[in-house]
TORKOL-4160 file (C-alpha; in steps of 0.2 Angstrom, whole numbers, padded with zeros to 4 digits, m for minus):
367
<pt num="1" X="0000" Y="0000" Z="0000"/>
<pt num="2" X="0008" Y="0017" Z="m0004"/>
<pt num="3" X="0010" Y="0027" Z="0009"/>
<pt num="4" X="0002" Y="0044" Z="0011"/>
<pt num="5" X="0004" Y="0059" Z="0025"/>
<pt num="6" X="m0003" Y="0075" Z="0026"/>
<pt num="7" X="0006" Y="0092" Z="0036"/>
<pt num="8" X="m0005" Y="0092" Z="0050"/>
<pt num="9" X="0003" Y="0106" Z="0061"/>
<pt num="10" X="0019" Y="0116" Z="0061"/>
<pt num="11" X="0026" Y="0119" Z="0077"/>
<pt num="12" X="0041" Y="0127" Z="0084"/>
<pt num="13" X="0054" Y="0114" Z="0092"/>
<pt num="14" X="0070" Y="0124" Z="0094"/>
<pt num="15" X="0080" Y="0111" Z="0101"/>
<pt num="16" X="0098" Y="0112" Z="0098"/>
<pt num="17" X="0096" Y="0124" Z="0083"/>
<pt num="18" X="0083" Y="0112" Z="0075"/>
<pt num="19" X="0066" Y="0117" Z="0072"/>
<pt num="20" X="0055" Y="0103" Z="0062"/>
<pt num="21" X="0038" Y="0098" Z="0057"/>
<pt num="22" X="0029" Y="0090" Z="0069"/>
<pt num="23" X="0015" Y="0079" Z="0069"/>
<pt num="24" X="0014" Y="0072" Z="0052"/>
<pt num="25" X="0002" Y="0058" Z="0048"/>
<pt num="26" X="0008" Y="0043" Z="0038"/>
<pt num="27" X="m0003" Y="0032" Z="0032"/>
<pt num="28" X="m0014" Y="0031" Z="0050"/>
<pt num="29" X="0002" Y="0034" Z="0059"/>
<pt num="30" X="0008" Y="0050" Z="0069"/>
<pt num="31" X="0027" Y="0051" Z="0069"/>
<pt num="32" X="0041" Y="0063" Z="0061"/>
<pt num="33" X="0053" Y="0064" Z="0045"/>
<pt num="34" X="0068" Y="0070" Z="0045"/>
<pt num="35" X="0088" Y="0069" Z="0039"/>
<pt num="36" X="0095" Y="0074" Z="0022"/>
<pt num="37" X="0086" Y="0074" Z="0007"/>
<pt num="38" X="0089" Y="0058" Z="m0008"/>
<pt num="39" X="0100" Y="0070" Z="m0017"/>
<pt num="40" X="0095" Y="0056" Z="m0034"/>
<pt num="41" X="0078" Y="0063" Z="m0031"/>
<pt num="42" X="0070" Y="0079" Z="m0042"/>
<pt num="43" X="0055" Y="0085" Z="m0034"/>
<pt num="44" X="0058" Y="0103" Z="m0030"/>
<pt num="45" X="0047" Y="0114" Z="m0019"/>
<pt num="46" X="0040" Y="0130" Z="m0025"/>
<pt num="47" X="0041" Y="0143" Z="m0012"/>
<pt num="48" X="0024" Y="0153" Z="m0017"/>
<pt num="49" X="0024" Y="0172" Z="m0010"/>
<pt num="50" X="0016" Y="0187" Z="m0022"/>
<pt num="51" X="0015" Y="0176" Z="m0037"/>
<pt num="52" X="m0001" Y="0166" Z="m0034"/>
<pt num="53" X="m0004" Y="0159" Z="m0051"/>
<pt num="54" X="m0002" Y="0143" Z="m0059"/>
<pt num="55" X="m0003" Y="0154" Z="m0077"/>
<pt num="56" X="0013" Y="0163" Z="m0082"/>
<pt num="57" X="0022" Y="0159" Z="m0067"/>
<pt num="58" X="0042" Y="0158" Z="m0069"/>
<pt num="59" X="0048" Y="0149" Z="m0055"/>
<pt num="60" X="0031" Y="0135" Z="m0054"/>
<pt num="61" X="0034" Y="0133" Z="m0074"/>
<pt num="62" X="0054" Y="0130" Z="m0071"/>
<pt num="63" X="0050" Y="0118" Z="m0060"/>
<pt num="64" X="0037" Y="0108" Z="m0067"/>
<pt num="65" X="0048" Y="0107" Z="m0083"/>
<pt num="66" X="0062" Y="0098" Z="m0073"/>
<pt num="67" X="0053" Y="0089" Z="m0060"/>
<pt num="68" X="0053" Y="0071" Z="m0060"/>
<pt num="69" X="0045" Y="0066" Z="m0046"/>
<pt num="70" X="0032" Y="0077" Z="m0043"/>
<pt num="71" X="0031" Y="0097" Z="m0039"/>
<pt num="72" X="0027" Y="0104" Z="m0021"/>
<pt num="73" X="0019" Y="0120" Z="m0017"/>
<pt num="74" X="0023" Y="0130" Z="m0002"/>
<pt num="75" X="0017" Y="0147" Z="0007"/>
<pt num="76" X="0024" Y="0152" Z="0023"/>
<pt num="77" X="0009" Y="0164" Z="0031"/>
<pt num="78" X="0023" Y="0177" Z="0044"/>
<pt num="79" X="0011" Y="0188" Z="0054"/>
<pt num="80" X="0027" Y="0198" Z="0059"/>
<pt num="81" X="0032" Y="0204" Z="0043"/>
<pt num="82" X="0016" Y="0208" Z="0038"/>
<pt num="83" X="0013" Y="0218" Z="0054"/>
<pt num="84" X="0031" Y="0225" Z="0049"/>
<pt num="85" X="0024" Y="0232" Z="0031"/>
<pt num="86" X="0009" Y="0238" Z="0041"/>
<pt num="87" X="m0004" Y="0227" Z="0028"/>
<pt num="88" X="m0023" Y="0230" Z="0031"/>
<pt num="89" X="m0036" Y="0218" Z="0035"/>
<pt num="90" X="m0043" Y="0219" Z="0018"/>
<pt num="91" X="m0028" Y="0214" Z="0010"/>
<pt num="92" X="m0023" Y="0198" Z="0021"/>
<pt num="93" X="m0041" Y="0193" Z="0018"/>
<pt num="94" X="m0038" Y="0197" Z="m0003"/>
<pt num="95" X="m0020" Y="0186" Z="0000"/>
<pt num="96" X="m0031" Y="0171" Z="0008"/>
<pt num="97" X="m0043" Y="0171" Z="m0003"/>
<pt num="98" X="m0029" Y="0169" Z="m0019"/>
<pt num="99" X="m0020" Y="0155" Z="m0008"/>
<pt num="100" X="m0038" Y="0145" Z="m0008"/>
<pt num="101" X="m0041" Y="0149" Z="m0025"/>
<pt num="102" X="m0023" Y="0144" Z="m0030"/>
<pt num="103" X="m0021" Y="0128" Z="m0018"/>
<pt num="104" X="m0038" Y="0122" Z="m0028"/>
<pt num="105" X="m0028" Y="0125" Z="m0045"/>
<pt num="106" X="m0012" Y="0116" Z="m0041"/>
<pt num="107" X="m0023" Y="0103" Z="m0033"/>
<pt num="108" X="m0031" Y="0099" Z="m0053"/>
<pt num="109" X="m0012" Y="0097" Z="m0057"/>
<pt num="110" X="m0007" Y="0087" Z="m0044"/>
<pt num="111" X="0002" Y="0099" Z="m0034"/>
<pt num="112" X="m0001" Y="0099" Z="m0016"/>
<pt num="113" X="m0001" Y="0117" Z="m0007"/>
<pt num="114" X="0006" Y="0115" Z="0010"/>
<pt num="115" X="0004" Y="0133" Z="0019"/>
<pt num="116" X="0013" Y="0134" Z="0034"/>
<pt num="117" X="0016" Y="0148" Z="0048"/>
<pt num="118" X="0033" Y="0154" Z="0054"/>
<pt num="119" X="0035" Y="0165" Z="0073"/>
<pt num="120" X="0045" Y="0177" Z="0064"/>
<pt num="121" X="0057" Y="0179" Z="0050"/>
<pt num="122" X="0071" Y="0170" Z="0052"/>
<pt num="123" X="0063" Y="0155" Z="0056"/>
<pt num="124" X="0054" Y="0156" Z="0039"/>
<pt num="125" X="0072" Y="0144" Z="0034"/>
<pt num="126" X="0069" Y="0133" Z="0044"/>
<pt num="127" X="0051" Y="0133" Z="0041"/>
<pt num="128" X="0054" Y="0130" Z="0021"/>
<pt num="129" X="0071" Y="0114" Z="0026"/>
<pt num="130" X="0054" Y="0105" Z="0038"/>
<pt num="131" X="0042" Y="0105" Z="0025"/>
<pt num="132" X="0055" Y="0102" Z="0011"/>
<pt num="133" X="0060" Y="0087" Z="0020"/>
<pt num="134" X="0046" Y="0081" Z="0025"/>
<pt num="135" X="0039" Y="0081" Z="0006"/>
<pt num="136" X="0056" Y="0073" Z="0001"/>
<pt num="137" X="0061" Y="0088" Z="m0009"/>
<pt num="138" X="0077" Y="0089" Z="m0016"/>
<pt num="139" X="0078" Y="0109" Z="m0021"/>
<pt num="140" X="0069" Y="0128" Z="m0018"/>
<pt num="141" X="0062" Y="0139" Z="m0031"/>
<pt num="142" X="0055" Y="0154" Z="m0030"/>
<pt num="143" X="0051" Y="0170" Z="m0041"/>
<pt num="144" X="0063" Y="0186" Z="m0035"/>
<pt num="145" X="0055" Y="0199" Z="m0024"/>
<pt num="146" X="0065" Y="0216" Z="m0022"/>
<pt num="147" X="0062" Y="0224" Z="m0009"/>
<pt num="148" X="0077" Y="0225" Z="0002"/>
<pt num="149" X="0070" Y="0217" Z="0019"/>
<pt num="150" X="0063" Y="0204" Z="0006"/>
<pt num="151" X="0081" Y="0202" Z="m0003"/>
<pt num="152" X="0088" Y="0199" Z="0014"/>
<pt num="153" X="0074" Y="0188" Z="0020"/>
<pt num="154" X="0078" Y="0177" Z="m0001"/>
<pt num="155" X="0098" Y="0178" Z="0005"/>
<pt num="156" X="0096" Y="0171" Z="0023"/>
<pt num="157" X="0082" Y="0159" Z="0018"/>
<pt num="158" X="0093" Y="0152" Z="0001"/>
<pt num="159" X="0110" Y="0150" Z="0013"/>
<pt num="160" X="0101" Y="0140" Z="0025"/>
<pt num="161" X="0093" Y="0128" Z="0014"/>
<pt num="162" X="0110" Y="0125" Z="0003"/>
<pt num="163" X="0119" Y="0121" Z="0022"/>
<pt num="164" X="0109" Y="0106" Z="0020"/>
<pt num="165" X="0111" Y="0102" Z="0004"/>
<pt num="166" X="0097" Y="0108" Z="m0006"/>
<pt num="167" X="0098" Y="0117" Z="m0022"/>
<pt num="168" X="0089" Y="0137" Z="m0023"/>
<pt num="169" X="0083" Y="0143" Z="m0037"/>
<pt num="170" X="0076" Y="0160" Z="m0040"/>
<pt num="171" X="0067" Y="0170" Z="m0055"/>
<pt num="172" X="0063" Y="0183" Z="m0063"/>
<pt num="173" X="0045" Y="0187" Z="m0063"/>
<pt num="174" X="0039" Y="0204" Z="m0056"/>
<pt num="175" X="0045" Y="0209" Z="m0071"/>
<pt num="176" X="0048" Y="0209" Z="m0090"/>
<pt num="177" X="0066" Y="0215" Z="m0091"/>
<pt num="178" X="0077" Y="0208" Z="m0073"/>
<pt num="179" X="0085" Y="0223" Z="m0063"/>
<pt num="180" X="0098" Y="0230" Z="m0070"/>
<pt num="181" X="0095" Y="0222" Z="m0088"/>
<pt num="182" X="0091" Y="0241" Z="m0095"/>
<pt num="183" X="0103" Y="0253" Z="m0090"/>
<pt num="184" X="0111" Y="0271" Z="m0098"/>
<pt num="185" X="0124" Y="0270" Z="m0109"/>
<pt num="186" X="0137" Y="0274" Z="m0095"/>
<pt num="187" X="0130" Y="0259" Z="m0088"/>
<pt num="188" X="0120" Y="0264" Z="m0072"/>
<pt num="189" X="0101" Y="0262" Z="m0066"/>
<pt num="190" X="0091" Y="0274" Z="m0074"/>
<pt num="191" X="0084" Y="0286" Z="m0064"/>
<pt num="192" X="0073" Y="0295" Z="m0072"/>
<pt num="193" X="0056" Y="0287" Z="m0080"/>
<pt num="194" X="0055" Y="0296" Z="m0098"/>
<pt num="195" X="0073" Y="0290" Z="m0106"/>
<pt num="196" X="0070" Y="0272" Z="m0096"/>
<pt num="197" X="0054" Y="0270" Z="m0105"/>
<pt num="198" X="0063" Y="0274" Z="m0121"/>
<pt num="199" X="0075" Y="0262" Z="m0120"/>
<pt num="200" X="0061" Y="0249" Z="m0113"/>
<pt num="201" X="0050" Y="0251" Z="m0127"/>
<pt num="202" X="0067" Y="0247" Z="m0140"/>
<pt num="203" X="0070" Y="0231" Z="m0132"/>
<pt num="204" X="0051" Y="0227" Z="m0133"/>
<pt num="205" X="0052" Y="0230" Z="m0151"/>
<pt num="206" X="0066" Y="0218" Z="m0152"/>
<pt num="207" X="0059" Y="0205" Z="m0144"/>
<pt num="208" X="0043" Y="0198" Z="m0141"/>
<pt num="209" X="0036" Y="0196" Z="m0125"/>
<pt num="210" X="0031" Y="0178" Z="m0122"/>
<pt num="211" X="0020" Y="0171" Z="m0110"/>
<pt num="212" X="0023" Y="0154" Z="m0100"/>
<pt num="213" X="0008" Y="0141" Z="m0100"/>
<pt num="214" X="0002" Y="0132" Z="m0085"/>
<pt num="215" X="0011" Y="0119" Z="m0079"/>
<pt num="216" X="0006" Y="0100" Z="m0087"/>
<pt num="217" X="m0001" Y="0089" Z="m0075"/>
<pt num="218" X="0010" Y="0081" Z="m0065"/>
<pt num="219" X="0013" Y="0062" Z="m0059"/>
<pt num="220" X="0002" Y="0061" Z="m0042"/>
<pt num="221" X="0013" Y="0059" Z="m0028"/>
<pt num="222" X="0009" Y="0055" Z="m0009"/>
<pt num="223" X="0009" Y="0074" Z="m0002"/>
<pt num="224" X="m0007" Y="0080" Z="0005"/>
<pt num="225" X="m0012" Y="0099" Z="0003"/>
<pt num="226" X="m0017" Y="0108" Z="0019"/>
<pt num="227" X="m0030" Y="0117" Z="0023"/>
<pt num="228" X="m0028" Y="0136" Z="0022"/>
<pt num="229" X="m0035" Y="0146" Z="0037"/>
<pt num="230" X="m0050" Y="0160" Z="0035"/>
<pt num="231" X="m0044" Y="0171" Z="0044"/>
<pt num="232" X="m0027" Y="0176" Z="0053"/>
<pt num="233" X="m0029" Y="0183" Z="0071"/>
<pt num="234" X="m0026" Y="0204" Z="0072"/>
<pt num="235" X="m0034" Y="0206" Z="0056"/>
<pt num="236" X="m0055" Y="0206" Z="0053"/>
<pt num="237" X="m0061" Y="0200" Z="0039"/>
<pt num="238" X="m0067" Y="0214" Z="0029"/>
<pt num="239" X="m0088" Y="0217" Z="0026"/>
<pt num="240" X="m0082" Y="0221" Z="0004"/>
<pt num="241" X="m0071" Y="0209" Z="0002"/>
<pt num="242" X="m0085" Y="0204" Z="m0011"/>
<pt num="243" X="m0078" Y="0220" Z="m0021"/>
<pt num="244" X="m0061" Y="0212" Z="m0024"/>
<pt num="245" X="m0065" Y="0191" Z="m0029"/>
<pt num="246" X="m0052" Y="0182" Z="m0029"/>
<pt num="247" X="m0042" Y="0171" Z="m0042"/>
<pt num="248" X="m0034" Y="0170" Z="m0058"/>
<pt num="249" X="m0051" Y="0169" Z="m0069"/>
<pt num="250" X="m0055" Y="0184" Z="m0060"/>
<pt num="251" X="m0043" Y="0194" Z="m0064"/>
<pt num="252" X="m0042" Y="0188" Z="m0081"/>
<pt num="253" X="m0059" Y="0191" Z="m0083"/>
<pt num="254" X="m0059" Y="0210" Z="m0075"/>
<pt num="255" X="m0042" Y="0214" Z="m0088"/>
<pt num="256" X="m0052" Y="0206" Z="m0104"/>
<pt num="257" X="m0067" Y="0218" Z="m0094"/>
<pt num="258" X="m0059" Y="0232" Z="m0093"/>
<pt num="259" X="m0049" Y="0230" Z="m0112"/>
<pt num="260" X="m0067" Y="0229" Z="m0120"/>
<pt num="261" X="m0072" Y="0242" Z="m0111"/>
<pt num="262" X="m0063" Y="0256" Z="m0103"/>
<pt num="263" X="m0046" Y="0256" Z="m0110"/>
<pt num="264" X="m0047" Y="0266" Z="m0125"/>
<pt num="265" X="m0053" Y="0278" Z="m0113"/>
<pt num="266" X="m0042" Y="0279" Z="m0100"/>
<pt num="267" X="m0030" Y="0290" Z="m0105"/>
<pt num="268" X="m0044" Y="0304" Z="m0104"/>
<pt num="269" X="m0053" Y="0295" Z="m0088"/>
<pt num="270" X="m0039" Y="0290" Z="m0077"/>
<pt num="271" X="m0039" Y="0302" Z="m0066"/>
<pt num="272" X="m0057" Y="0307" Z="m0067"/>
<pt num="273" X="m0062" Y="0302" Z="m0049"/>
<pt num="274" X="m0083" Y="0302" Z="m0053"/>
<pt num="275" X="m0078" Y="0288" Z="m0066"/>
<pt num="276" X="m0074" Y="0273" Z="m0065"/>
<pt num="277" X="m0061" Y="0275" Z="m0077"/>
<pt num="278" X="m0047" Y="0265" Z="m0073"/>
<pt num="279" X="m0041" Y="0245" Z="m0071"/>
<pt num="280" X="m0045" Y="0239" Z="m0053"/>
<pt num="281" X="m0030" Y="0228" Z="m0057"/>
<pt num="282" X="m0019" Y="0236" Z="m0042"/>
<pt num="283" X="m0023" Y="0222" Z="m0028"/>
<pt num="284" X="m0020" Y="0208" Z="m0043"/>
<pt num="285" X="m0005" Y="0212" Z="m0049"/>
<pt num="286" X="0001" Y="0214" Z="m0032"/>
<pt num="287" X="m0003" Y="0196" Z="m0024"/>
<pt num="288" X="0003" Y="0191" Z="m0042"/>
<pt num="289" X="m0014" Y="0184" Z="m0045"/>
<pt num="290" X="m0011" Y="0192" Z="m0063"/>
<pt num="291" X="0005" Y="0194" Z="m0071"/>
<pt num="292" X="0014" Y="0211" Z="m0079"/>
<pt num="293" X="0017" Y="0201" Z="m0095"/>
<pt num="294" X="0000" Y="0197" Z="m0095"/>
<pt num="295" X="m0006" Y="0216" Z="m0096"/>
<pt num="296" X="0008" Y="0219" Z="m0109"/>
<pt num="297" X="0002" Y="0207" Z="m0120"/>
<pt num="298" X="m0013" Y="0209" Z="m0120"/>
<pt num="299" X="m0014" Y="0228" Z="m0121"/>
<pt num="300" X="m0002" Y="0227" Z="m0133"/>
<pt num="301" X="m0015" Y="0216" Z="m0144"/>
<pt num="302" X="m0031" Y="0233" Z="m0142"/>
<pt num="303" X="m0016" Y="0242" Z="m0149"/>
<pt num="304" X="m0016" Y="0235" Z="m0164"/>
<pt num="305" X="0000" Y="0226" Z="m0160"/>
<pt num="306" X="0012" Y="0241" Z="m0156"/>
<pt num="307" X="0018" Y="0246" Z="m0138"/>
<pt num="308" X="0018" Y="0263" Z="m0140"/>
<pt num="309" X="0003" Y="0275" Z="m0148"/>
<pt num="310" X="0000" Y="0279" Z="m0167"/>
<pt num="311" X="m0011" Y="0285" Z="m0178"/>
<pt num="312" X="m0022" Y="0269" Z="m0180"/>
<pt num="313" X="m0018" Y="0266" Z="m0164"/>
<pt num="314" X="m0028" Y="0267" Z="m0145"/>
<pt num="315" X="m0023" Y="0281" Z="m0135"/>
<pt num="316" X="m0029" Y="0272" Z="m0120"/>
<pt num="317" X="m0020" Y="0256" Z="m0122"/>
<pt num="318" X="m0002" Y="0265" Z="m0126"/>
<pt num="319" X="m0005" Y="0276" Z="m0110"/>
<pt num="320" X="m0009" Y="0263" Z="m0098"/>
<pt num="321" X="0005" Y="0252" Z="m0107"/>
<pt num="322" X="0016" Y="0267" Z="m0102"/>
<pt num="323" X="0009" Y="0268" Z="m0084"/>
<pt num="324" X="0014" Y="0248" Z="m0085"/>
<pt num="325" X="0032" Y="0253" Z="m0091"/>
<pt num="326" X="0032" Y="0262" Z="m0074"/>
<pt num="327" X="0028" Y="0246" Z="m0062"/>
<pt num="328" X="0043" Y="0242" Z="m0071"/>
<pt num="329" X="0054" Y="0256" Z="m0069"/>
<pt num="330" X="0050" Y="0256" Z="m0050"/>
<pt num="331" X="0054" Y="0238" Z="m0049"/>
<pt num="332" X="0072" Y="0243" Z="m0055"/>
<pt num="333" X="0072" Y="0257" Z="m0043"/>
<pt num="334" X="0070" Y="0248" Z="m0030"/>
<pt num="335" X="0087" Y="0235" Z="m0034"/>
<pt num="336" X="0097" Y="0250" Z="m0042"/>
<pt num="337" X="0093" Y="0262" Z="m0025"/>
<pt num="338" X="0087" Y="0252" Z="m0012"/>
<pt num="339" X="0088" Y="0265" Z="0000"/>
<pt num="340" X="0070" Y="0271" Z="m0007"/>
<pt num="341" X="0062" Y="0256" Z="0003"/>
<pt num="342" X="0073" Y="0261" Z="0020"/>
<pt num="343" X="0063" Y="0277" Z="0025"/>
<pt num="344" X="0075" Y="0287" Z="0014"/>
<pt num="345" X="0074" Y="0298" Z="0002"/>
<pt num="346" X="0077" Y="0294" Z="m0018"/>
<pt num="347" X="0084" Y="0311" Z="m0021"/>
<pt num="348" X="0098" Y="0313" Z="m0006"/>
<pt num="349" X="0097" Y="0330" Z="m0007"/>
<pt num="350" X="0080" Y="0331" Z="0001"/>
<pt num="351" X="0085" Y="0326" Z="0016"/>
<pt num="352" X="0089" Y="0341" Z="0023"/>
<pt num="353" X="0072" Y="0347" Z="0019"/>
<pt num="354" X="0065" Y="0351" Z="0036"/>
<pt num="355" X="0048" Y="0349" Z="0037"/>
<pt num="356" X="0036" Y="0356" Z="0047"/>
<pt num="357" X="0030" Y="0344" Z="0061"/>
<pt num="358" X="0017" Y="0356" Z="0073"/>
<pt num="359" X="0002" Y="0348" Z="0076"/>
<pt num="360" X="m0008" Y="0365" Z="0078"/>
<pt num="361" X="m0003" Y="0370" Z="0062"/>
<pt num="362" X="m0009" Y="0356" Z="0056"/>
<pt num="363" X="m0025" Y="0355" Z="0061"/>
<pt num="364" X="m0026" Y="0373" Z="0057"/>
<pt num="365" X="m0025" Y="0368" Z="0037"/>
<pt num="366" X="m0037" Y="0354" Z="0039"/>
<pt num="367" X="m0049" Y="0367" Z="0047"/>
């Protein structure tokens, strides 16, 4: 009989340096896995974070195309860094939401979802080596995120898996050209939008903009998906959360809405706050639910095929292609100065500005 077992519970056991998965069920069982990983194996773990997607998806694609035994999926729910970055109650709820959607996706191909909580950063290592060995996964993938405590957290987590033998992976996939991939001719980041955008829009006319299919089904193996929780306590679940549904076909759906509908307008309407002139694509690009290469090409298509705007061209489409253009830009930004996600400011010189911090004075102006 093949054996099954399901991630029951994660919980802390710092014992010597080791923390590790406890309680996991095999086949009727209750016991632990642990030890080093069969290095003859190739069944990597796909560390899920603002990507949740199974369509155009760099890092779940990679690994699907050299798996051979089987994919795993992993998301690592850390209450402290989202209490760090200050996130809403709304938007833990939108995050949620995606992560069922998502695990019922992976579930049609065979990928188990196992969503698992972490005290703190730095056990989120630790976290990741417990349920990498207890899925008998040989290696770590995951698509790059840029922010600096993020890059730290990706450095920290990759070192501590590779101590143990497995192999990490990252990808590039917040974005269509990688950080520091376009840059002036005296070889720096740009810094300024309008001559980055130039350059961006030569190299899209050089080459195409491809998108990555979902992953083929994959082999069933023995690892159970968990159950992903409804709510997390310190956050409510929100009374709209019905203004933001949640999934891939969703936010496919509200892109092909709003290409039909609003985008040859939205140069004109974008920043008319009576109408309802813009995307709504914000919350689904930033949980990854929809991809940037996804908007490209598929604005690009209600342009007549062309990135930027001409005479038989849509005004709309080449401007919000343009204000696409800019996600990227930022993205480099943020690798090429990083001090602009430390509380500094991007232009060094403004921090001798100093500001004005009376309280009466300000309550005078809201008066």
């Amino acid at each position: 009989m093949r054996r099954t077992f399901a991630l029951v519970r994660y919980r802390q056991l710092v014992r010597g340096g080791e923390v590790r998965v406890d309680r996991l069920r095999l086949g009727g069982g209750v016991g632990t896995r642990g030890g080093r990983l069969n290095e003859r194996m190739s069944r990597p773990l796909v560390w899920f974070r603002r990507d949740l997607r199974t369509h155009d998806n760099a890092a779940l694609h990679g690994a699907s195309m050299t798996a051979t035994r089987g994919v795993v999926g992993a998301y690592v729910i850390c209450s402290e860094m989202w209490r760090k970055h200050d996130d809403a109650s709304i938007k833990i709820d939108f995050w949620l939401r995606n992560l069922r959607e998502l695990s019922t996706a992976l579930a049609r191909l065979h990928i188990p979802l196992l969503v698992v909580r972490a005290e703190g950063t730095k056990q989120i290592g630790d976290c990741l080596l417990a349920v990498a060995r207890a899925a008998h996964c040989d290696s770590l993938v995951y698509n790059h995120e840029y922010e600096v405590n993020e890059r730290r957290r990706d450095e920290v987590v990759a070192r501590r898996l590779e101590s143990e033998g497995l192999r990490v992976s990252g990808f590039h996939d917040r974005v269509i050209f990688a950080p520091g991939s376009i840059r002036t001719d005296e070889g720096r980041f740009y810094s300024v939008f309008t001559p980055f955008k130039r350059r961006a829009l030569q190299r899209l006319k050089e080459q195409s903009v491809e998108l990555l299919p979902e992953p083929k089904c994959q082999s069933p193996i023995e690892v159970q998906a968990t159950s992903i929780p409804a709510r997390i306590e310190g956050w409510d679940v929100p009374a709209d959360a019905d203004q933001w549904p949640a999934g891939e076909r969703a936010a496919i759906d509200r892109l092909r809405v709003f290409v039909e509908s609003s985008i040859v307008t939205y140069s004109r309407d974008r920043d008319a706050p009576a109408i309802d002139g813009t995307s709504s694509l914000s919350p689904y690009l930033a949980a990854g639910v929809l991809s940037p290469r996804q908007c490209f090409v598929t604005a690009c298509r209600a342009n007549g095929g062309r990135y930027e705007e001409h005479n038989a061209g849509n005004g709309g489409a080449a401007q919000w292609i343009s204000e696409l253009i800019w996600r990227e830009f930022y993205q480099h930004i943020l690798v090429g100065f990083p001090r602009v996600s430390m509380h500094r400011a991007f232009k060094p010189s403004t921090n001798h500005i100093r500001w004005n911090e009376n309280a009466d004075h300000f309550a005078r102006s809201r008066a």
